[in-house]
PDB file of N, CA, C and O in Angstrom:
ATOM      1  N   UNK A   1       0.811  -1.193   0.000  1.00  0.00           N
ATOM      2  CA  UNK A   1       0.000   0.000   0.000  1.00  0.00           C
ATOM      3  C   UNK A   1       0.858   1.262   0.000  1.00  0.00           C
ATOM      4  O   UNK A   1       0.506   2.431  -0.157  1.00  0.00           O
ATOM      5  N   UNK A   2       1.806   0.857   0.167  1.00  0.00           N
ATOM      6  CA  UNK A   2       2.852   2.222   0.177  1.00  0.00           C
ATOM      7  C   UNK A   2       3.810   2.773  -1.050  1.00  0.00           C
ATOM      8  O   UNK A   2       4.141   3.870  -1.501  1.00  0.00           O
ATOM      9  N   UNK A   3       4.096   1.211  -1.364  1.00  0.00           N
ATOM     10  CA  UNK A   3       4.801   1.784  -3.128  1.00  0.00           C
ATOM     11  C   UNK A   3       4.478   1.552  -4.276  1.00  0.00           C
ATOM     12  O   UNK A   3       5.181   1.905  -5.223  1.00  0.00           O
ATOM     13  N   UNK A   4       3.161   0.806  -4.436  1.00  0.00           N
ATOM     14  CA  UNK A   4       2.854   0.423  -5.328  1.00  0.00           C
ATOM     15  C   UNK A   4       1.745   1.803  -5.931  1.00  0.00           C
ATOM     16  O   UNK A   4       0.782   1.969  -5.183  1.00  0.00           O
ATOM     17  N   UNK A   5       1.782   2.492  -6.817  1.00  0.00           N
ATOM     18  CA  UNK A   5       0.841   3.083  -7.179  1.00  0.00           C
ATOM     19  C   UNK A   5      -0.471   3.217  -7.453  1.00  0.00           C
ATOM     20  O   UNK A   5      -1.241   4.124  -7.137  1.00  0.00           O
ATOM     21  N   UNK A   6      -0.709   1.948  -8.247  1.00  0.00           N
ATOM     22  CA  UNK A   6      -1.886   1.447  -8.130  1.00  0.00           C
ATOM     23  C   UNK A   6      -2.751   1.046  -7.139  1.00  0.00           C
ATOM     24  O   UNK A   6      -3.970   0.872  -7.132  1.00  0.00           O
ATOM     25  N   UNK A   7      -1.743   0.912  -6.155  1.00  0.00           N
ATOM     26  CA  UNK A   7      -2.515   0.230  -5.157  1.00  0.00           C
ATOM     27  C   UNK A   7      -2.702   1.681  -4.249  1.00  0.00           C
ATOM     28  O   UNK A   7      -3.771   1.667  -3.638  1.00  0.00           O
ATOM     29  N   UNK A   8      -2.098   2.611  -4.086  1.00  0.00           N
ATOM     30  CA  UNK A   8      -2.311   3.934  -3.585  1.00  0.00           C
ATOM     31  C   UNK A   8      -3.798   4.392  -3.882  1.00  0.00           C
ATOM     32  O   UNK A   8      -4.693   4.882  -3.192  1.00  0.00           O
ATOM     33  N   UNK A   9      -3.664   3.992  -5.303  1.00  0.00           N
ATOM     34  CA  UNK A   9      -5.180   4.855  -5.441  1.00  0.00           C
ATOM     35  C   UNK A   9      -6.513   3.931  -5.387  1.00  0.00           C
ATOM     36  O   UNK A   9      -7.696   4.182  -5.160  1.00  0.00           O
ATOM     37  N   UNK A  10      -5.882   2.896  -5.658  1.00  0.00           N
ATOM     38  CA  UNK A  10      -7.143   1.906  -5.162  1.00  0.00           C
ATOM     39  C   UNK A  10      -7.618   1.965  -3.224  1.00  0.00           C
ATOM     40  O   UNK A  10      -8.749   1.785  -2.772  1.00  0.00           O
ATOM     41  N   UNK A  11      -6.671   2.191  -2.627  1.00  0.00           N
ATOM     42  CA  UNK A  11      -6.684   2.269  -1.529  1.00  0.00           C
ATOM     43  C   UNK A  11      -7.200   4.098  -1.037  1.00  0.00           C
ATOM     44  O   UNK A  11      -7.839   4.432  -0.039  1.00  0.00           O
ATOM     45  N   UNK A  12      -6.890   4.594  -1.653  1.00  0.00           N
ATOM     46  CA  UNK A  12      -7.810   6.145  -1.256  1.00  0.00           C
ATOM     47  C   UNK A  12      -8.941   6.439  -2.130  1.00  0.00           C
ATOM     48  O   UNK A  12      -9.611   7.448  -1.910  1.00  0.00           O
ATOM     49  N   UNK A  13      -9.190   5.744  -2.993  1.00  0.00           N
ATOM     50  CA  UNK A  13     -10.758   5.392  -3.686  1.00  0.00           C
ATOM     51  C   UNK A  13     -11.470   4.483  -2.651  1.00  0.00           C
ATOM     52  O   UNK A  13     -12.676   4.725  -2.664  1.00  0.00           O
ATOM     53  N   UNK A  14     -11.127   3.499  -1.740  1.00  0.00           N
ATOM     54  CA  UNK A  14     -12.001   3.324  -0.693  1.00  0.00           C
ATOM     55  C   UNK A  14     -11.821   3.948   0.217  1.00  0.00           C
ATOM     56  O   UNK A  14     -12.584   3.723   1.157  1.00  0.00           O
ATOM     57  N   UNK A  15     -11.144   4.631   0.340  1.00  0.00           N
ATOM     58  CA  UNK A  15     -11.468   5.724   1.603  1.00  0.00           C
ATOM     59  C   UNK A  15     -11.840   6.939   1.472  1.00  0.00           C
ATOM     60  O   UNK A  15     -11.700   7.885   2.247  1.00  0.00           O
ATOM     61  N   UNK A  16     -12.293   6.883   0.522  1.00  0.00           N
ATOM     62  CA  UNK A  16     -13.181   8.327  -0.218  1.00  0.00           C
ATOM     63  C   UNK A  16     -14.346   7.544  -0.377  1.00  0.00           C
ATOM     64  O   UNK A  16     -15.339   8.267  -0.458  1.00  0.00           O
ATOM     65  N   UNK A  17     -14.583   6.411  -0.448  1.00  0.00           N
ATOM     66  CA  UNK A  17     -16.057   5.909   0.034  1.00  0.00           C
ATOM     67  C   UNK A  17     -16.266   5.490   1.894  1.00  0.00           C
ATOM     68  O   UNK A  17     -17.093   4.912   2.600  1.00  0.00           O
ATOM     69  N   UNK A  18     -15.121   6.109   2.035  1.00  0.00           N
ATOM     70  CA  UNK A  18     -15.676   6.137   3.656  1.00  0.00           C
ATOM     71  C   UNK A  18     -15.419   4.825   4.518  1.00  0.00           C
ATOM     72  O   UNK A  18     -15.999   4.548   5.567  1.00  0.00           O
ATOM     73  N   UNK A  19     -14.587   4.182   3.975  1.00  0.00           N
ATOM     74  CA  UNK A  19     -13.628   2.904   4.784  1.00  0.00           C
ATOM     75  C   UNK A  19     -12.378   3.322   5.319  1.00  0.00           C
ATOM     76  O   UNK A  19     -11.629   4.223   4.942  1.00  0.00           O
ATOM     77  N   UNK A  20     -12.277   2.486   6.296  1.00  0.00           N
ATOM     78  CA  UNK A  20     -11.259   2.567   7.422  1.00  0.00           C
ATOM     79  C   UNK A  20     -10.167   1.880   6.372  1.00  0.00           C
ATOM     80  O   UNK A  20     -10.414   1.080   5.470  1.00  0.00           O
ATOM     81  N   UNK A  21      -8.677   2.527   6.831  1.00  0.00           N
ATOM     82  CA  UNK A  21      -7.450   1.745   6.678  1.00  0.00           C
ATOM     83  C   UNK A  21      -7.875  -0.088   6.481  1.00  0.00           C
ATOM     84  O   UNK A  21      -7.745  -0.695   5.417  1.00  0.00           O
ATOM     85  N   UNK A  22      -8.371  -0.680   7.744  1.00  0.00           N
ATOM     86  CA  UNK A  22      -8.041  -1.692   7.732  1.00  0.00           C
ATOM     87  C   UNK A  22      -9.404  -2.517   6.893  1.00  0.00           C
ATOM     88  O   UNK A  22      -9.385  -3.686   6.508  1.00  0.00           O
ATOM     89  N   UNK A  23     -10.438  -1.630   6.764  1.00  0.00           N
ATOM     90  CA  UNK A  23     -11.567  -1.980   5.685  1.00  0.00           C
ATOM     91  C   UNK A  23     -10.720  -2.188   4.124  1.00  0.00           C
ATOM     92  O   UNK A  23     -10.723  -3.240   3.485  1.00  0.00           O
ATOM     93  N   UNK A  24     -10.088  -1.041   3.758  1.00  0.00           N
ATOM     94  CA  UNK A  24      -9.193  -0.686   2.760  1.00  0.00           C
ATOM     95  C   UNK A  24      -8.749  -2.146   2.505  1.00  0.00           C
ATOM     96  O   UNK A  24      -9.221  -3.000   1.755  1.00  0.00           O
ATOM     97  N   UNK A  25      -7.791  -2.171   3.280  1.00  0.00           N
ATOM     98  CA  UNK A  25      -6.697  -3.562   3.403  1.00  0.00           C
ATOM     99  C   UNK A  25      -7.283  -5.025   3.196  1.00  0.00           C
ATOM    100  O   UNK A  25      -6.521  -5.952   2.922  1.00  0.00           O
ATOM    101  N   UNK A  26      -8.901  -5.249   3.355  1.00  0.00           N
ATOM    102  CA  UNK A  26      -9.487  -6.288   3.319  1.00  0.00           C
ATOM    103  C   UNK A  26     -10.184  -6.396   1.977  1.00  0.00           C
ATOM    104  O   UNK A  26     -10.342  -7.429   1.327  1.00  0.00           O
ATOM    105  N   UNK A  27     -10.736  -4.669   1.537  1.00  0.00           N
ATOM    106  CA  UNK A  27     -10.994  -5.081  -0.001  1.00  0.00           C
ATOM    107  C   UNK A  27     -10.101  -5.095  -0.726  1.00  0.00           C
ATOM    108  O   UNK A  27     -10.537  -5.649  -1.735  1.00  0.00           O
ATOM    109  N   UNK A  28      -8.760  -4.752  -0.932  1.00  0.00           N
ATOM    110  CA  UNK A  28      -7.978  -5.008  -1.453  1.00  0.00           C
ATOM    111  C   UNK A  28      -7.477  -6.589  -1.730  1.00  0.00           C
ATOM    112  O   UNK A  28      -7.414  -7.207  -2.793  1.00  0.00           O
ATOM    113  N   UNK A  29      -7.092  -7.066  -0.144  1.00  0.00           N
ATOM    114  CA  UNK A  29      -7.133  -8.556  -0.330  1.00  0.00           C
ATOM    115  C   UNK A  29      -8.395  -9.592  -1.303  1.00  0.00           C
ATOM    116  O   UNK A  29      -8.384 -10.738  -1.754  1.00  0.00           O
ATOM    117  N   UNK A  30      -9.150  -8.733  -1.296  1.00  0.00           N
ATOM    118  CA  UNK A  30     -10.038  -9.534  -2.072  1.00  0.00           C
ATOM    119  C   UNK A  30      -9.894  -9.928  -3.206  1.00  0.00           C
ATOM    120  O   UNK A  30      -9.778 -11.082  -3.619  1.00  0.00           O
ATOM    121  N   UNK A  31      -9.903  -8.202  -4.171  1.00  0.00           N
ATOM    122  CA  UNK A  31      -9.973  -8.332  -5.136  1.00  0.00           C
ATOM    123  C   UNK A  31      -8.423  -8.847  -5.743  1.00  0.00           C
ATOM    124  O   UNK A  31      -8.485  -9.285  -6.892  1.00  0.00           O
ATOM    125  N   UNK A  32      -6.908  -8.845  -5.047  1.00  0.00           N
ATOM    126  CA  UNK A  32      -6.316  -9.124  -4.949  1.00  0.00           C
ATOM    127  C   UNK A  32      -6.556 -10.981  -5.701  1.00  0.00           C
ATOM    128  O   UNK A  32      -6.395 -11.536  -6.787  1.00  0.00           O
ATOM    129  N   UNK A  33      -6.945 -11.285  -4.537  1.00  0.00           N
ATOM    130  CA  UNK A  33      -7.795 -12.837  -4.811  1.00  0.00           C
ATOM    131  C   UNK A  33      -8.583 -13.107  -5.996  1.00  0.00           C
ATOM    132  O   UNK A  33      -8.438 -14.085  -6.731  1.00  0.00           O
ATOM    133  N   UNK A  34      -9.387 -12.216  -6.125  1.00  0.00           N
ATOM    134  CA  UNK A  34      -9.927 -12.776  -7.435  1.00  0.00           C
ATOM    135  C   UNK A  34      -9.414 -12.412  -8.591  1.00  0.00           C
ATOM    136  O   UNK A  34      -9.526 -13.007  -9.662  1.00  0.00           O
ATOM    137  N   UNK A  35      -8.824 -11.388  -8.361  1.00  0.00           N
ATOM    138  CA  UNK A  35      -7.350 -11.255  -9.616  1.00  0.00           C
ATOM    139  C   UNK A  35      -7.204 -12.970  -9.778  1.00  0.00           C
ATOM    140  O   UNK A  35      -7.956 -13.620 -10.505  1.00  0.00           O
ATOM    141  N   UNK A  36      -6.004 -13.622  -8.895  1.00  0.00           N
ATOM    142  CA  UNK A  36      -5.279 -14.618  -8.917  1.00  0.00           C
ATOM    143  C   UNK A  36      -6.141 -15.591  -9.057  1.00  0.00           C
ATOM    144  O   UNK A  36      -5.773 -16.392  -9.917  1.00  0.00           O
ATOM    145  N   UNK A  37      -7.409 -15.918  -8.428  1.00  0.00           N
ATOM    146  CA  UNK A  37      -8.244 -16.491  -9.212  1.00  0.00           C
ATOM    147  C   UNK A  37      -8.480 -17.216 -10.547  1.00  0.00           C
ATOM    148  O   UNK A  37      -8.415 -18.417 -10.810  1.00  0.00           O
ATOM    149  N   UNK A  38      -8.835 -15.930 -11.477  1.00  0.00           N
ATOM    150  CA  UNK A  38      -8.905 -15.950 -12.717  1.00  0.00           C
ATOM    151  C   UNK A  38      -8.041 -16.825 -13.208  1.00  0.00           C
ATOM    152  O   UNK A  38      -8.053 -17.876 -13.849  1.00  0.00           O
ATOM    153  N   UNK A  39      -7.073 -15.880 -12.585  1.00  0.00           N
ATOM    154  CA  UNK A  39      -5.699 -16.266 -13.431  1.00  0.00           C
ATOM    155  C   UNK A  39      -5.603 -18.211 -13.889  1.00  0.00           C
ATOM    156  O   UNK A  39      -5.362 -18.938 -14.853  1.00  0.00           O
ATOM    157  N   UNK A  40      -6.065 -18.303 -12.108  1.00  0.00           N
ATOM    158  CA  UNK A  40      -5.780 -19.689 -11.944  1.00  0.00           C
ATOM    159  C   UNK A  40      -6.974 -20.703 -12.463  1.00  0.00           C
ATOM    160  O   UNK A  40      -6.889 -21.931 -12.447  1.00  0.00           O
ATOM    161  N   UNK A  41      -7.916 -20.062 -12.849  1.00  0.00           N
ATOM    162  CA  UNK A  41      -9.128 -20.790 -13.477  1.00  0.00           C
ATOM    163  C   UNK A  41      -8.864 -21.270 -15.119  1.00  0.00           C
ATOM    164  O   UNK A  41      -8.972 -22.381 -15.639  1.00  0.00           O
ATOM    165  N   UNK A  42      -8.470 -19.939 -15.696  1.00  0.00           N
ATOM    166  CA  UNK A  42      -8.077 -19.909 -17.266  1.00  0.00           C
ATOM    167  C   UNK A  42      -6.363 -19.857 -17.428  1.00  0.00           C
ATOM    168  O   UNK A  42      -5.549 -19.001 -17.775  1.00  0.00           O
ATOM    169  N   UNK A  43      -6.308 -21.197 -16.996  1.00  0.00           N
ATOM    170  CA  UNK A  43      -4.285 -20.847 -17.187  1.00  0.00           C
ATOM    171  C   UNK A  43      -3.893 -20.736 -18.812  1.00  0.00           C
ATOM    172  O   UNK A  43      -2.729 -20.592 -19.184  1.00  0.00           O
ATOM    173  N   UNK A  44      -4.985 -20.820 -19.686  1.00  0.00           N
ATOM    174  CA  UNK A  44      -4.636 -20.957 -21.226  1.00  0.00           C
ATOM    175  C   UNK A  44      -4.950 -19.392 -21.900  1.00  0.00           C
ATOM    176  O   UNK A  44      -4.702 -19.067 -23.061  1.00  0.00           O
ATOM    177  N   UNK A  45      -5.469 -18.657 -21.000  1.00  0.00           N
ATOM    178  CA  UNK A  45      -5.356 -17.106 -21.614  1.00  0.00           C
ATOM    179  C   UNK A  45      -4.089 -16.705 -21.468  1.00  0.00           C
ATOM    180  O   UNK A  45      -3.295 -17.487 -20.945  1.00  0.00           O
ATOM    181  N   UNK A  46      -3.668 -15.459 -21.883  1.00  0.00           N
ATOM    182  CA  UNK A  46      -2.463 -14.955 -22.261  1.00  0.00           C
ATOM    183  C   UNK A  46      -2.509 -13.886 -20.925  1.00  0.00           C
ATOM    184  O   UNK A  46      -3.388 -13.032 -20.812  1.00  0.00           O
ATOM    185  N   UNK A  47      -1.637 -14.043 -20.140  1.00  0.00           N
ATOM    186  CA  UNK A  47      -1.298 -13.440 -19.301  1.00  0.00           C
ATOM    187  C   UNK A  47      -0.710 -11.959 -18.853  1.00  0.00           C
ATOM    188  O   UNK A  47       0.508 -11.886 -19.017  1.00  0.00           O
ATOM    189  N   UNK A  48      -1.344 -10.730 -18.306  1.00  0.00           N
ATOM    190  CA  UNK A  48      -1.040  -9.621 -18.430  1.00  0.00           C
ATOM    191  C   UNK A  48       0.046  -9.015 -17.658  1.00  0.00           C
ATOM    192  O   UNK A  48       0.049  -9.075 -16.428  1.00  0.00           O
ATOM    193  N   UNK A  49       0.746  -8.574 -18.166  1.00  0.00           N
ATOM    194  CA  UNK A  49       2.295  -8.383 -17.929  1.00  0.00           C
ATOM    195  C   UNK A  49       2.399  -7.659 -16.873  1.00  0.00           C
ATOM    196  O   UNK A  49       3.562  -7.327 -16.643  1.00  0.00           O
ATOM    197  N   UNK A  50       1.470  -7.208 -15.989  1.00  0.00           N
ATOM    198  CA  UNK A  50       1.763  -6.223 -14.843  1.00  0.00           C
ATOM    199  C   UNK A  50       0.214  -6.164 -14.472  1.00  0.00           C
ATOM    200  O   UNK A  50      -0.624  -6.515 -15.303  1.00  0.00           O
ATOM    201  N   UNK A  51      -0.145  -5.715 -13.213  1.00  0.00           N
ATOM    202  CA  UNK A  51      -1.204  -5.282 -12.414  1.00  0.00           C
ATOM    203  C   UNK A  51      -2.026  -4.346 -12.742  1.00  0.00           C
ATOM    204  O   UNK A  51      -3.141  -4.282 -12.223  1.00  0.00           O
ATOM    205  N   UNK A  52      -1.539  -3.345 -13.793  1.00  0.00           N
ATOM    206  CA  UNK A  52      -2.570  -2.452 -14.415  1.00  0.00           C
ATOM    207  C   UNK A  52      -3.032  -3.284 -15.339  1.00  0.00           C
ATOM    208  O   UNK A  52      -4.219  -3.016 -15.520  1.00  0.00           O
ATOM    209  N   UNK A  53      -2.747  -4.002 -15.891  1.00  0.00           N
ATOM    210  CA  UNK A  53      -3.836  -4.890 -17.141  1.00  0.00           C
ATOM    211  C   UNK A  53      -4.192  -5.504 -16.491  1.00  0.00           C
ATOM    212  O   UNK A  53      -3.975  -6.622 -16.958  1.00  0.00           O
ATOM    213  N   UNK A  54      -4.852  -5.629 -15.242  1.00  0.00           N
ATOM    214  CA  UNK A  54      -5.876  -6.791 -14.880  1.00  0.00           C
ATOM    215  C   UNK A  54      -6.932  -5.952 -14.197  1.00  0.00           C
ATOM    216  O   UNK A  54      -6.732  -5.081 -13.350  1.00  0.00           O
ATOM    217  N   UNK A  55      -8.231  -6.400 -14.760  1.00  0.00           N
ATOM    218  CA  UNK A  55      -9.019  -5.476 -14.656  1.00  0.00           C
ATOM    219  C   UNK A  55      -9.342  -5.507 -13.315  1.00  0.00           C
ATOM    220  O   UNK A  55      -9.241  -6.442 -12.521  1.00  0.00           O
ATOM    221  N   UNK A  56      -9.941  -3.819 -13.070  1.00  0.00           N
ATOM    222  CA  UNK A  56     -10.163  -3.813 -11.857  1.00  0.00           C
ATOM    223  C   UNK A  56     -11.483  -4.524 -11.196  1.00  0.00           C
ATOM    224  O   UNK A  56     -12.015  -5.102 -12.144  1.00  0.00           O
ATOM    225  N   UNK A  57     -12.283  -4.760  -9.986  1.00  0.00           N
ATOM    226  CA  UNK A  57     -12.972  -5.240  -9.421  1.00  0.00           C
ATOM    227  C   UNK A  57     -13.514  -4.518  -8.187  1.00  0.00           C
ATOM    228  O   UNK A  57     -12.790  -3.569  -7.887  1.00  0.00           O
ATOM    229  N   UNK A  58     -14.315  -4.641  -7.573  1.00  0.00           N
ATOM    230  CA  UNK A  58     -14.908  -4.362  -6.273  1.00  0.00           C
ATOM    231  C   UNK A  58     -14.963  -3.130  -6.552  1.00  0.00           C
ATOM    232  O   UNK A  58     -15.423  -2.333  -5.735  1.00  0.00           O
TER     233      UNK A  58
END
């Protein structure tokens, strides 16, 4: 949550909907998860080279 950029603003986009730090930290883990998910459901799609190509969620 601290150096990743993306994750900066994903993390003060829920707290501009009015979640706590540690609310923050739990939707993140989520969608985190269902990122890797996917991933792990369709191992025959072509895989996106970094964290901004995977679409966002929650």
């Amino acid at each position: 949550m601290q150096l990743d950029p993306a994750t900066k603003t994903y993390v003060a986009r829920r707290a501009a909907e009015g979640k706590t730090s540690r609310d923050a930290q739990r939707c993140l883990k989520r969608t985190i998860c269902r990122q890797i998910f996917k991933l792990l459901e369709h191992p025959n799609r072509s895989t996106p080279g970094n964290l901004e190509d995977l679409p966002l969620t929650a």
